[in-house]
C-alpha positions as CSV (number, residue, x, y, z in Angstrom):
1,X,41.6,-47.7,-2.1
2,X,44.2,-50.5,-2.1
3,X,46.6,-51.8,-5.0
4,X,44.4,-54.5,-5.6
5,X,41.4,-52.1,-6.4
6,X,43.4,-49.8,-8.0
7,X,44.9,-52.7,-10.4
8,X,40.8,-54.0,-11.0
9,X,39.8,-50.7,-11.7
10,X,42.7,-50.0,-14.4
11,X,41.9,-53.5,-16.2
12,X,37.9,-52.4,-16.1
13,X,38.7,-49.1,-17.6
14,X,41.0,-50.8,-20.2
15,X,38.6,-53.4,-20.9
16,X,35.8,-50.5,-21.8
17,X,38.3,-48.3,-23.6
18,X,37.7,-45.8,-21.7
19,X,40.5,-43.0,-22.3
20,X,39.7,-40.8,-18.7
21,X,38.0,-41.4,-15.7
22,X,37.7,-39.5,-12.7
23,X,36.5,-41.0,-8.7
24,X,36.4,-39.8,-5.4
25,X,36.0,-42.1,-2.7
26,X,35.8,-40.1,0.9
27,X,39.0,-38.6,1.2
28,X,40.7,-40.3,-1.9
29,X,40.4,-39.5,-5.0
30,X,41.7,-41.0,-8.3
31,X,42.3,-39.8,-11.5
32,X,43.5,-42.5,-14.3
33,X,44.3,-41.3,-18.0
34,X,44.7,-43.3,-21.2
35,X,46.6,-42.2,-24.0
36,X,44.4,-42.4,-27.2
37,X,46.4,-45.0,-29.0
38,X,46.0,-48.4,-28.6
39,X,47.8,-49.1,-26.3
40,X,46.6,-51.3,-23.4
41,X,48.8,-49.5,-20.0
42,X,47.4,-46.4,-18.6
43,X,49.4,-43.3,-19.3
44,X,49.0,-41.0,-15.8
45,X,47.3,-42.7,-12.2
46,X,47.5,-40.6,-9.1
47,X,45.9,-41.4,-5.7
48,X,45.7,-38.5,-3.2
49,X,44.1,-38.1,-0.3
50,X,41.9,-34.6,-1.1
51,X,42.1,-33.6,3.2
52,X,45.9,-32.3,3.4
53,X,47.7,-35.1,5.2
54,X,51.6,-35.4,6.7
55,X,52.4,-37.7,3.9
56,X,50.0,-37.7,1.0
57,X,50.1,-41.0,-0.1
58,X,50.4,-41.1,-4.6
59,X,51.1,-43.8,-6.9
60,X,51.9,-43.3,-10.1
61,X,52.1,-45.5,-13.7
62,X,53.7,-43.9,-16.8
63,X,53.0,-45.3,-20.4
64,X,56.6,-46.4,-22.7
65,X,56.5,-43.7,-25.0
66,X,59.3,-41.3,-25.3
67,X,57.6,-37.9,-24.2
68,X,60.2,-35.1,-23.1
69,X,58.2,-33.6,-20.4
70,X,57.2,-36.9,-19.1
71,X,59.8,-38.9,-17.1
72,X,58.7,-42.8,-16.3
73,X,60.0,-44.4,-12.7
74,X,61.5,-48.2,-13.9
75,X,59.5,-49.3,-11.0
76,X,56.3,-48.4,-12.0
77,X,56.7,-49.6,-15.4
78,X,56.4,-53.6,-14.5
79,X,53.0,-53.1,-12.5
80,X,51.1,-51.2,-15.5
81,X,52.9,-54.3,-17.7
82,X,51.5,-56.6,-15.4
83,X,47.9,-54.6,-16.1
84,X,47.4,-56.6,-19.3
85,X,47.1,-60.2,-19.4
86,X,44.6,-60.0,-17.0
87,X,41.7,-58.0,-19.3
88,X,41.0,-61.3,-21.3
89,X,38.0,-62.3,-19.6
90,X,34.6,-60.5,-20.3
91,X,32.5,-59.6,-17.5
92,X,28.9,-58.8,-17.9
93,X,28.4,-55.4,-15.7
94,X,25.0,-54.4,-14.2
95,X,24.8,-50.6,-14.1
96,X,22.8,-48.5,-12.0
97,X,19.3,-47.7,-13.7
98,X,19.0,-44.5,-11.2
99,X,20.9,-41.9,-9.3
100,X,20.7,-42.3,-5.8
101,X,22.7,-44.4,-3.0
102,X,23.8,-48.1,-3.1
103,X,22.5,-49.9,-0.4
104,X,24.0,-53.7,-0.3
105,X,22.3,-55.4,2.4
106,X,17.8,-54.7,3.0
107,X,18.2,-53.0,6.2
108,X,21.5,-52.0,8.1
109,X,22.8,-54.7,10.3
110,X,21.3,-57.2,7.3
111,X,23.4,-59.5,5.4
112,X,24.1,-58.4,2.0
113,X,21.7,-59.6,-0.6
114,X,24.8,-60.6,-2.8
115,X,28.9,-61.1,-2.3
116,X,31.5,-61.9,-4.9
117,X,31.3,-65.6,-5.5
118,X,27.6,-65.8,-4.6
119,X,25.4,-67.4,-8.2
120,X,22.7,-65.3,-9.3
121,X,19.6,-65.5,-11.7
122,X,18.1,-63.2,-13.9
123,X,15.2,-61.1,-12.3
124,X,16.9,-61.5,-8.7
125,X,17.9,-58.9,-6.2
126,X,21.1,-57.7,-6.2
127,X,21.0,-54.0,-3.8
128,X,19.0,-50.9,-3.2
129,X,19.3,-47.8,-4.5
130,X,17.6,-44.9,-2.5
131,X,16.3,-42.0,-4.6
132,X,13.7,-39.4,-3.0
133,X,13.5,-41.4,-0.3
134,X,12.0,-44.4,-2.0
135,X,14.1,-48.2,-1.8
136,X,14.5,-49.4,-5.6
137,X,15.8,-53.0,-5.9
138,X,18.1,-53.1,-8.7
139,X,17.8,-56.7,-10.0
140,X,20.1,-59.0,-12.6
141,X,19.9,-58.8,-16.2
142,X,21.8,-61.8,-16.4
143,X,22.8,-65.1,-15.0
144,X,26.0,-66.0,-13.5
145,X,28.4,-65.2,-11.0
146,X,29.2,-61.8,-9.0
147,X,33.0,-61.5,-9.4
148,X,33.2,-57.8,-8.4
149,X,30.7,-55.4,-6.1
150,X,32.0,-51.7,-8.1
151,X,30.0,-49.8,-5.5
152,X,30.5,-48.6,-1.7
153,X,27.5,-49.5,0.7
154,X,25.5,-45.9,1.8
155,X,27.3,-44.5,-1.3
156,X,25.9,-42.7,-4.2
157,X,25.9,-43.5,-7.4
158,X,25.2,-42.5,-10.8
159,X,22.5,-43.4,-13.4
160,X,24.6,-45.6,-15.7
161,X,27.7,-46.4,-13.1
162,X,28.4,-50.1,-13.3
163,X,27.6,-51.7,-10.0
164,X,28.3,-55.2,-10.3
165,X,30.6,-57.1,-12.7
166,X,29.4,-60.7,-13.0
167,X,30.9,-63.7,-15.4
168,X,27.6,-64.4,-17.6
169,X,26.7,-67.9,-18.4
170,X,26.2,-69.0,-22.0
Protein backbone atom coordinates (compact mmCIF):
# COMPACT_ATOMS: atom_id res chain seq x y z
CA UNK A 1 0.00 0.00 0.00
CA UNK A 2 1.52 3.28 -1.03
CA UNK A 3 1.17 6.91 0.56
CA UNK A 4 -1.26 7.76 -1.92
CA UNK A 5 -3.70 4.89 -0.90
CA UNK A 6 -2.97 5.17 2.49
CA UNK A 7 -3.87 9.16 2.25
CA UNK A 8 -7.41 8.01 0.09
CA UNK A 9 -8.17 5.56 2.52
CA UNK A 10 -7.76 8.01 5.66
CA UNK A 11 -10.10 10.78 3.88
CA UNK A 12 -12.80 7.79 3.04
CA UNK A 13 -12.74 6.75 6.63
CA UNK A 14 -13.03 10.36 7.68
CA UNK A 15 -15.59 11.15 5.34
CA UNK A 16 -17.86 7.97 6.84
CA UNK A 17 -16.97 8.80 10.46
CA UNK A 18 -15.73 5.85 10.96
CA UNK A 19 -13.72 5.89 14.39
CA UNK A 20 -11.59 2.22 13.63
CA UNK A 21 -10.93 0.18 10.85
CA UNK A 22 -8.89 -2.69 10.45
CA UNK A 23 -7.27 -4.23 6.63
CA UNK A 24 -4.99 -6.70 5.59
CA UNK A 25 -3.81 -6.68 2.24
CA UNK A 26 -1.25 -9.85 1.58
CA UNK A 27 1.50 -9.24 3.71
CA UNK A 28 0.46 -5.61 4.85
CA UNK A 29 -1.71 -4.83 7.16
CA UNK A 30 -3.21 -1.49 8.46
CA UNK A 31 -4.75 -0.41 11.28
CA UNK A 32 -6.12 3.35 11.37
CA UNK A 33 -7.94 4.82 14.67
CA UNK A 34 -9.99 7.90 15.20
CA UNK A 35 -10.32 9.63 18.32
CA UNK A 36 -14.08 10.02 19.14
CA UNK A 37 -14.19 13.76 19.02
CA UNK A 38 -14.76 15.65 16.14
CA UNK A 39 -11.96 15.96 15.06
CA UNK A 40 -11.12 15.38 11.34
CA UNK A 41 -7.08 13.83 11.56
CA UNK A 42 -6.63 10.25 12.52
CA UNK A 43 -5.33 9.67 15.93
CA UNK A 44 -2.89 6.24 15.47
CA UNK A 45 -1.95 4.68 11.56
CA UNK A 46 0.55 1.92 11.39
CA UNK A 47 1.55 -0.16 8.26
CA UNK A 48 3.48 -3.32 8.89
CA UNK A 49 4.33 -5.98 6.93
CA UNK A 50 2.59 -9.15 9.12
CA UNK A 51 5.80 -11.78 7.38
CA UNK A 52 8.88 -10.56 9.76
CA UNK A 53 11.02 -8.62 7.38
CA UNK A 54 14.77 -6.88 7.85
CA UNK A 55 13.18 -3.52 8.03
CA UNK A 56 9.53 -3.47 8.73
CA UNK A 57 8.40 -0.66 7.06
CA UNK A 58 5.63 1.73 9.61
CA UNK A 59 4.21 4.96 9.18
CA UNK A 60 2.68 6.66 11.65
CA UNK A 61 0.14 9.99 12.19
CA UNK A 62 -0.54 11.31 15.74
CA UNK A 63 -3.73 13.53 16.50
CA UNK A 64 -2.74 17.49 18.38
CA UNK A 65 -4.00 16.68 21.67
CA UNK A 66 -1.80 16.79 24.60
CA UNK A 67 -1.86 13.00 25.75
CA UNK A 68 1.14 12.01 28.19
CA UNK A 69 1.66 8.63 27.06
CA UNK A 70 1.39 9.61 23.52
CA UNK A 71 4.35 11.54 21.95
CA UNK A 72 3.58 13.06 18.19
CA UNK A 73 6.75 13.25 15.48
CA UNK A 74 6.52 17.23 13.97
CA UNK A 75 6.85 15.40 10.77
CA UNK A 76 3.95 13.47 10.80
CA UNK A 77 1.81 16.18 11.97
CA UNK A 78 1.64 18.18 8.42
CA UNK A 79 0.55 15.01 6.31
CA UNK A 80 -2.51 14.12 8.66
CA UNK A 81 -3.12 18.27 8.32
CA UNK A 82 -2.88 17.88 4.87
CA UNK A 83 -5.73 14.88 5.27
CA UNK A 84 -8.54 17.51 5.52
CA UNK A 85 -9.34 19.80 2.80
CA UNK A 86 -9.49 17.05 0.55
CA UNK A 87 -12.85 15.17 2.24
CA UNK A 88 -15.21 17.95 0.72
CA UNK A 89 -16.30 16.13 -2.15
CA UNK A 90 -19.10 13.37 -1.76
CA UNK A 91 -18.62 10.20 -3.44
CA UNK A 92 -21.40 7.81 -4.03
CA UNK A 93 -19.82 4.16 -3.04
CA UNK A 94 -21.17 0.87 -4.50
CA UNK A 95 -20.68 -1.79 -1.85
CA UNK A 96 -20.49 -5.37 -2.33
CA UNK A 97 -24.09 -7.09 -2.06
CA UNK A 98 -22.21 -10.60 -1.24
CA UNK A 99 -19.23 -12.19 0.28
CA UNK A 100 -17.01 -13.67 -2.12
CA UNK A 101 -13.98 -12.51 -4.40
CA UNK A 102 -13.74 -9.37 -6.61
CA UNK A 103 -13.11 -10.21 -10.01
CA UNK A 104 -12.45 -6.78 -12.15
CA UNK A 105 -12.13 -7.93 -15.58
CA UNK A 106 -14.96 -11.19 -17.21
CA UNK A 107 -12.23 -13.64 -17.65
CA UNK A 108 -8.44 -13.40 -16.70
CA UNK A 109 -6.39 -11.90 -19.40
CA UNK A 110 -9.82 -9.58 -20.12
CA UNK A 111 -9.81 -5.95 -19.88
CA UNK A 112 -11.45 -4.74 -16.90
CA UNK A 113 -15.19 -3.97 -17.25
CA UNK A 114 -14.50 -0.50 -15.55
CA UNK A 115 -11.19 1.90 -14.52
CA UNK A 116 -11.16 5.10 -12.67
CA UNK A 117 -12.23 7.77 -15.09
CA UNK A 118 -14.35 5.43 -17.22
CA UNK A 119 -18.62 6.98 -17.22
CA UNK A 120 -21.08 4.59 -16.08
CA UNK A 121 -24.93 4.09 -16.06
CA UNK A 122 -27.13 2.77 -13.72
CA UNK A 123 -27.89 -1.04 -14.18
CA UNK A 124 -24.34 -1.55 -15.89
CA UNK A 125 -21.51 -3.93 -15.00
CA UNK A 126 -19.05 -2.92 -12.90
CA UNK A 127 -17.06 -6.57 -11.61
CA UNK A 128 -17.66 -10.15 -10.49
CA UNK A 129 -17.90 -11.41 -7.40
CA UNK A 130 -17.43 -15.29 -7.04
CA UNK A 131 -19.41 -16.93 -4.28
CA UNK A 132 -19.84 -20.94 -4.21
CA UNK A 133 -18.45 -21.03 -7.31
CA UNK A 134 -21.06 -19.02 -9.10
CA UNK A 135 -19.91 -15.33 -11.22
CA UNK A 136 -22.39 -12.50 -9.71
CA UNK A 137 -22.06 -9.24 -11.71
CA UNK A 138 -22.34 -6.45 -9.30
CA UNK A 139 -23.87 -3.62 -11.26
CA UNK A 140 -24.31 0.43 -10.62
CA UNK A 141 -26.84 1.95 -8.54
CA UNK A 142 -25.96 5.08 -9.81
CA UNK A 143 -24.75 7.26 -12.69
CA UNK A 144 -21.49 8.93 -12.97
CA UNK A 145 -17.99 8.50 -12.85
CA UNK A 146 -15.59 5.70 -11.17
CA UNK A 147 -13.02 7.88 -9.21
CA UNK A 148 -11.73 5.04 -7.04
CA UNK A 149 -11.65 0.85 -7.57
CA UNK A 150 -11.59 0.16 -3.27
CA UNK A 151 -11.04 -3.54 -4.11
CA UNK A 152 -8.00 -5.89 -5.21
CA UNK A 153 -8.64 -8.09 -8.38
CA UNK A 154 -8.90 -12.15 -7.13
CA UNK A 155 -9.52 -10.63 -3.71
CA UNK A 156 -12.15 -11.29 -1.24
CA UNK A 157 -14.48 -9.20 -0.07
CA UNK A 158 -17.14 -8.61 2.41
CA UNK A 159 -20.94 -8.28 2.13
CA UNK A 160 -21.27 -4.47 2.67
CA UNK A 161 -17.39 -3.52 1.77
CA UNK A 162 -17.49 -0.46 -0.52
CA UNK A 163 -16.07 -1.48 -3.90
CA UNK A 164 -16.20 1.46 -5.99
CA UNK A 165 -16.43 5.18 -5.08
CA UNK A 166 -17.93 7.03 -8.03
CA UNK A 167 -18.94 11.03 -8.29
CA UNK A 168 -22.88 10.71 -8.88
CA UNK A 169 -24.53 12.92 -11.31
CA UNK A 170 -27.49 15.14 -10.21
Amino acid sequence: MNQKELKELIEFLIEKDISEFELERGDVKVRIKRGSEAAAAPSVVSVMPQMMAPAPAQVSAAHPQPAPAQTAPSASAPPAAAVVPAVEEELHMVKSPIVGTFYESPAPGAPAFVKPGDQVQAGQTLCIIEAMKLMNEIESDATGEIVKILASNGQPVEYGQPLFALRARK
